[in-house]
C-alpha positions in Angstrom: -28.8 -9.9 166.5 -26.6 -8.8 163.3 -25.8 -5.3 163.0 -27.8 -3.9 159.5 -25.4 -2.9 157.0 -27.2 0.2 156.2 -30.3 1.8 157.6 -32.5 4.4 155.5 -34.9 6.5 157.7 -36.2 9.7 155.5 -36.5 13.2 157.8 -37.0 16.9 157.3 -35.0 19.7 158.0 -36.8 22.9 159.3 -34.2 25.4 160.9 -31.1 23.4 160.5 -32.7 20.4 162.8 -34.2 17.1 162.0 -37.9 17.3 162.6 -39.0 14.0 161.4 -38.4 10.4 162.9 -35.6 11.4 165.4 -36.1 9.1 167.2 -35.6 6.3 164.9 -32.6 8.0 163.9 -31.3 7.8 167.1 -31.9 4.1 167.3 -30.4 3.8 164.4 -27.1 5.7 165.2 -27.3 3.4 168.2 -27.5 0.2 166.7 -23.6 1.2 165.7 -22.2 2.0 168.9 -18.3 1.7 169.1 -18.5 1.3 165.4 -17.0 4.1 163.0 -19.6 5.3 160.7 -20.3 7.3 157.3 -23.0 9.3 157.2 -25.1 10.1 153.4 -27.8 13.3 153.6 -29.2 13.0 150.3 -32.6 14.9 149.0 -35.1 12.2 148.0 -36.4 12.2 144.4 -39.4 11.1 142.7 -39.6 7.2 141.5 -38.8 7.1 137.7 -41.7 8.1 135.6 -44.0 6.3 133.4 -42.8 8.1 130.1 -39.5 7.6 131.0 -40.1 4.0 130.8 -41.4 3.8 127.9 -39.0 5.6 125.8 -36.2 3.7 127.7 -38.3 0.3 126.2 -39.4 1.8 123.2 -36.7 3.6 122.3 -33.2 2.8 123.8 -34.0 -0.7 123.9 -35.3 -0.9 120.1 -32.4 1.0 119.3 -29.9 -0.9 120.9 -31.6 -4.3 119.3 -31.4 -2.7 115.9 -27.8 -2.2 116.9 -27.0 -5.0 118.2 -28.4 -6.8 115.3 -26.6 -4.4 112.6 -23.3 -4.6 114.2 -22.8 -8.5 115.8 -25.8 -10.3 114.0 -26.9 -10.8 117.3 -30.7 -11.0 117.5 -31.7 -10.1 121.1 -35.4 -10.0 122.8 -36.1 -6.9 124.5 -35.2 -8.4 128.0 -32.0 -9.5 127.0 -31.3 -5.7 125.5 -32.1 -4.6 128.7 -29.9 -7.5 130.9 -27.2 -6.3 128.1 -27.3 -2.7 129.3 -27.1 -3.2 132.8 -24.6 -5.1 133.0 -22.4 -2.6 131.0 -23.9 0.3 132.5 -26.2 0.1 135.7 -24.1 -2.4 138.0 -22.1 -2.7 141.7 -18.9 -4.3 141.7 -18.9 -6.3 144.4 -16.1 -5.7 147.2 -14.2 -8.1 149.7 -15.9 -6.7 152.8 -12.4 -7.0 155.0 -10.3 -5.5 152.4 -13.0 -2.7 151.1 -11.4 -3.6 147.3 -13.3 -4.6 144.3 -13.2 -8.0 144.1 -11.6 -9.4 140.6 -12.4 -12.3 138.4 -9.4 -14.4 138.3 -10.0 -15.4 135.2 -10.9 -12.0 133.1 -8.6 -10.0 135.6 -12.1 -7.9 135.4 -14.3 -6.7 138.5 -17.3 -9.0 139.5 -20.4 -6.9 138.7 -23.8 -7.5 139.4 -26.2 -5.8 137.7 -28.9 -3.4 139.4 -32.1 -3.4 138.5 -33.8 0.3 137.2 -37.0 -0.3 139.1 -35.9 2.2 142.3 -33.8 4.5 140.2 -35.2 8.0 140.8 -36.3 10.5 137.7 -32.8 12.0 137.9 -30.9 8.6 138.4 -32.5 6.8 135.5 -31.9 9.9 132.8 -28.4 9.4 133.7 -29.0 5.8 132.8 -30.3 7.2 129.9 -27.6 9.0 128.9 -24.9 6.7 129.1 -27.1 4.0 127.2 -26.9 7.0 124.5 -23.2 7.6 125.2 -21.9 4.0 124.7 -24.1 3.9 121.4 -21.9 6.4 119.9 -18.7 5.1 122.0 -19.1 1.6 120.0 -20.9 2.4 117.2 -21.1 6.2 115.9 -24.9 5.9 116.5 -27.1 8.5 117.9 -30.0 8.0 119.6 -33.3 10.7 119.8 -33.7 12.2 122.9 -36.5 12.2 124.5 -39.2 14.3 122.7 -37.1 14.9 119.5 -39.0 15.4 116.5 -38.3 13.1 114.0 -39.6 13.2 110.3 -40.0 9.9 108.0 -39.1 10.6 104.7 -41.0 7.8 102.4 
């Protein structure tokens, strides 16, 4: 049977020891025997929120389309915005697994990326995504998007 790339098992720590699923830790430690291993303790956050969502499609995205439009003359759906943006922004390069380097496009001479989808990214993960959506608006284009919650007034 392969050997899993990567195993996830969540615990708790009470008193400086694992009190939850040790066993399948174990196994899991197991299942790379003879193997040299890296080991990630990370605190599990909550799944990105609702209202998040929708100011990353009703805001970022509109904005970007608006840009995008302004700037290129390029008139984008919504999912293509959002395709546009992670590519650029929320992506893994993908790496020669003998080598451990990023793998290159021959032609470009730029890294192979794939872009990862925003559906798992955590509350803190995907304001992150956030802000570099906002940062490259102003990298490429001197725009500034609202932040969540800012108070806007229309002048008519």
């Amino acid at each position: 049977m392969p050997r899993p790339k990567q195993i996830e098992i969540e615990s708790f720590v009470d008193g400086g020891k694992l009190t939850k699923n040790r066993e399948q830790i174990e196994d899991a430690i197991s299942q790379f025997e003879g193997k040299p291993i890296s080991i990630m303790v990370k605190r599990p956050f909550k799944q990105r929120s609702d209202r998040q969502n929708r100011y990353y499609w009703g805001v970022l995205v509109e904005h970007w389309r608006n840009l995008l439009r302004e700037e290129w003359g390029e008139i984008l759906a919504p999912d293509e915005v959002h395709e546009f943006l992670k590519t650029n922004l929320n992506y893994e390069e993908f790496v020669d697994e003998e080598t451990g380097e990023v793998m290159i496009n021959s032609t470009t001479g730029s890294p192979i990326r794939k872009p990862k989808s925003t559906k798992e990214n955590t509350t803190v993960s995907q304001e992150d995504y956030h802000e570099s959506i906002r940062r490259l608006a102003y990298e490429m284009f001197g725009a500034q998007i609202p932040l969540p919650d800012a108070k806007l007034k229309a002048q008519f």
